[in-house]
C-alpha positions, 0 to 999 in steps of 0.5 A: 469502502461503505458507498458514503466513504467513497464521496468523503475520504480522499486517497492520495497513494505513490505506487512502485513494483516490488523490490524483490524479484520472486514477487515481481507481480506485485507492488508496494504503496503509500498511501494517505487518506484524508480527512480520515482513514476508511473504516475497513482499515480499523483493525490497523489501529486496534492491533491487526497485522494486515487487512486482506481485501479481494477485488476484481483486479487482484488481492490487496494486503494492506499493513502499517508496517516497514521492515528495511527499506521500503521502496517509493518510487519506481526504478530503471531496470538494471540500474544500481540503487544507491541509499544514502 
């Protein structure tokens, strides 16, 4: 995000680990940017697949995608999810 994006758009964002045992590394997000959405994300709205982006803490792949279901919030492990 540009140094001037930072002070002006905030990031509102729910994080879960994955659903899916072979990725157990990873994490889903929700994420809602106000009053704008950060202009690195603009390939989203032109058409783009995803927008891959490198940071210090591991690797981000960012789409507007949901296939199936996509999980919100964190579960108990071993616990059975129900949806309803």
């Amino acid at each position: 995000m540009l140094a001037d994006e930072r002070a002006a758009i905030t990031v509102e964002a729910t994080l879960s680990p994955s659903a899916t045992v072979e990725e157990d590394d990873t994490a889903t997000a929700l994420a809602t940017f106000s009053p704008r959405t950060p202009s690195f994300l603009d390939p989203l709205a032109k058409g783009a697949d995803d927008v891959q982006i490198e940071t210090d803490l591991g690797d981000l792949s960012l789409d507007k995608m949901f296939y199936g279901l996509t999980q919100l919030y964190p579960t108990t492990p071993g616990a059975r999810i129900v949806a309803e």
